[in-house]
N, C-alpha and C positions, 0 to 999 in steps of 0.2 A: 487561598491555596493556589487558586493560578498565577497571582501574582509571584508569589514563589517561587512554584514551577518554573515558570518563565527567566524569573533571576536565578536560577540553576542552571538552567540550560546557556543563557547567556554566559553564566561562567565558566564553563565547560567548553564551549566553543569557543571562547577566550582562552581559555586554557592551550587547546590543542593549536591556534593562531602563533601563541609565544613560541610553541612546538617547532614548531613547521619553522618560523623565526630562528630559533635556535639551533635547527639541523643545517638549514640551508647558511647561515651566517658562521656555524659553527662557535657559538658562544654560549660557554656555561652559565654566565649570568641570566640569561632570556630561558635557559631552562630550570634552574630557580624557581625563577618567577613563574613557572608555567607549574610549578609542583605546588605553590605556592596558593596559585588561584583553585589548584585544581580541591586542596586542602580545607581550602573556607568555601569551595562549593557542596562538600562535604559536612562540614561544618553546620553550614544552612538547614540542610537535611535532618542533620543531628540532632539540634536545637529546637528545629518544629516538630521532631517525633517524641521528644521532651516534653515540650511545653503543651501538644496534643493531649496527651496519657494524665497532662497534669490538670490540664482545664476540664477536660472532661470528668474528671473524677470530681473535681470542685464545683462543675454546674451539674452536676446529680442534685434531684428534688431529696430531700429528707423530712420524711411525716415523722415528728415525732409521739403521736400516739399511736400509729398504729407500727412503727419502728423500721421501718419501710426506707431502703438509702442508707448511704454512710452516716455515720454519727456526725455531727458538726465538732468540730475540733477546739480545743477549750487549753487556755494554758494554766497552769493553775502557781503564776508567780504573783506575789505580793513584795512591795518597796517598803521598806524600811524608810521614816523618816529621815537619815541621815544618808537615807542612797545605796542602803547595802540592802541585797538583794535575799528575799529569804524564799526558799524552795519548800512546800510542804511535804 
């Protein structure tokens, strides 16, 4: 998490760097770029609030006698010897 944090803020302050870059030079490409970085620090955030909701739903304990937690999740496909897939 702080490792994160950290790589967010640094792109953020990257971000508003190209900024500053792009007023004072007056160049639309350095402001691109400045929307650009600002998008995948966004991004970052995005991703770990994803992947948070996701893991922690998957490291929940699940008793299955006393039914206690998610069910553990089960596919229920079988292969065809010839590779064709058959769905019950």
């Amino acid at each position: 998490m702080t490792i994160l944090l950290l790589l967010v803020i640094g792109l953020v302050l990257w971000s508003v760097r190209l900024l500053q870059g792009a007023y004072k030079l007056r160049d639309f490409s350095l402001l691109l770029a400045s929307g650009l970085v600002a998008v995948s620090a966004g991004g970052v955030i995005f991703v770990y609030s994803l992947m948070n909701g996701c893991v922690g739903y998957l490291s929940q304990n699940y008793n299955a006698q006393t039914g206690d937690g998610p069910p553990p999740m089960v596919l229920d496909i079988a292969f065809e010897p010839q590779g064709q897939v058959f769905i019950p």
